[in-house]
N, C-alpha and C positions, 0 to 999 in steps of 0.2 A: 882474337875471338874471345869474348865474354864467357863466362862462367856458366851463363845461362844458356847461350848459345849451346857451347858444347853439348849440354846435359840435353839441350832439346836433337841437337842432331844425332845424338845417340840412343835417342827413345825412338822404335818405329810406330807407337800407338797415338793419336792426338789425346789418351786419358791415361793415367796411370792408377793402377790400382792400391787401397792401402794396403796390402797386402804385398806389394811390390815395390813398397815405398825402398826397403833397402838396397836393391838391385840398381833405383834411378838413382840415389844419391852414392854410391859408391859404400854402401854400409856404412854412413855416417847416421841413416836416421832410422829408425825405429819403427813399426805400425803402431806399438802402442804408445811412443811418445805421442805419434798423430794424432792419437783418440785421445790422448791427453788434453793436446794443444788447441782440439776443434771445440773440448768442452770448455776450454777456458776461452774461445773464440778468439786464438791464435792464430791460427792456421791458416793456411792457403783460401779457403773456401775449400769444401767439398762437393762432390755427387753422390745422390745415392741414388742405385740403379739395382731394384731388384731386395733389399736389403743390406747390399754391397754400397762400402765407400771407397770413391776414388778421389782421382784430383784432377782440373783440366795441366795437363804438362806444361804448359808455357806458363801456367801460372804458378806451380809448384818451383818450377827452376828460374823463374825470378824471385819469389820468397825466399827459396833456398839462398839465392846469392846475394837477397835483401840484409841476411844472417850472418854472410860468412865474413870472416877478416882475415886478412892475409898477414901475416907477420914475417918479416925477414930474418 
Protein backbone atom coordinates (compact mmCIF):
# COMPACT_ATOMS: atom_id res chain seq x y z
CA UNK A 1 0.00 0.00 0.00
CA UNK A 2 1.23 3.49 -1.09
CA UNK A 3 1.64 6.39 1.08
CA UNK A 4 -1.19 7.89 -0.25
CA UNK A 5 -3.32 5.21 0.09
CA UNK A 6 -2.75 4.78 3.73
CA UNK A 7 -3.28 8.60 4.48
CA UNK A 8 -6.54 8.16 2.32
CA UNK A 9 -7.84 5.11 4.18
CA UNK A 10 -7.32 6.83 7.32
CA UNK A 11 -9.27 10.05 6.61
CA UNK A 12 -13.14 9.19 7.03
CA UNK A 13 -14.06 12.83 5.34
CA UNK A 14 -13.65 13.07 1.23
CA UNK A 15 -12.14 17.06 2.41
CA UNK A 16 -9.69 17.77 4.84
CA UNK A 17 -9.70 20.87 6.58
CA UNK A 18 -6.62 23.40 6.80
CA UNK A 19 -6.99 23.46 9.99
CA UNK A 20 -6.64 19.65 10.27
CA UNK A 21 -3.96 19.50 7.92
CA UNK A 22 -1.68 18.21 10.95
CA UNK A 23 -3.78 15.30 12.14
CA UNK A 24 -3.82 13.96 8.21
CA UNK A 25 -0.17 14.14 7.75
CA UNK A 26 0.79 12.76 10.97
CA UNK A 27 2.17 16.20 12.28
CA UNK A 28 4.45 16.62 9.65
CA UNK A 29 2.67 19.55 8.11
CA UNK A 30 1.57 22.69 9.25
CA UNK A 31 -1.88 24.90 8.51
CA UNK A 32 0.35 27.75 8.17
CA UNK A 33 2.86 26.27 5.97
CA UNK A 34 -0.32 25.60 3.83
CA UNK A 35 -1.38 29.19 3.66
CA UNK A 36 2.16 29.62 2.93
CA UNK A 37 2.43 27.24 0.01
CA UNK A 38 -1.18 28.17 -1.58
CA UNK A 39 0.16 31.80 -1.69
CA UNK A 40 3.17 30.81 -3.32
CA UNK A 41 0.71 28.42 -5.56
CA UNK A 42 2.37 25.30 -4.16
CA UNK A 43 -0.11 23.64 -2.77
CA UNK A 44 -2.49 20.74 -3.34
CA UNK A 45 -5.18 23.11 -4.64
CA UNK A 46 -7.59 24.35 -2.27
CA UNK A 47 -11.50 24.81 -1.17
CA UNK A 48 -13.03 27.41 0.14
CA UNK A 49 -16.20 26.88 1.75
CA UNK A 50 -17.66 29.40 3.78
CA UNK A 51 -14.39 31.48 4.44
CA UNK A 52 -12.76 28.06 5.40
CA UNK A 53 -9.82 26.37 3.54
CA UNK A 54 -9.64 22.94 2.89
CA UNK A 55 -8.15 20.38 0.57
CA UNK A 56 -9.91 17.52 -1.62
CA UNK A 57 -8.08 14.28 0.43
CA UNK A 58 -6.88 12.24 -2.40
CA UNK A 59 -5.37 15.16 -3.57
CA UNK A 60 -3.64 16.42 -0.61
CA UNK A 61 -2.24 12.72 0.12
CA UNK A 62 -0.92 12.42 -3.32
CA UNK A 63 0.90 15.84 -3.00
CA UNK A 64 1.96 14.77 0.23
CA UNK A 65 3.67 11.72 -1.25
CA UNK A 66 4.52 13.71 -4.37
CA UNK A 67 6.96 15.42 -1.44
CA UNK A 68 8.17 12.74 0.53
CA UNK A 69 11.60 10.69 0.30
CA UNK A 70 12.28 7.87 1.92
CA UNK A 71 15.88 7.33 2.92
CA UNK A 72 17.29 4.15 4.32
Amino acid sequence: MTLSEKLIASWPAPIVARAQVGAFSGGLLHPRTMANLDALKQGPGRITIGGKVAYDRDALARWIESRATVQA
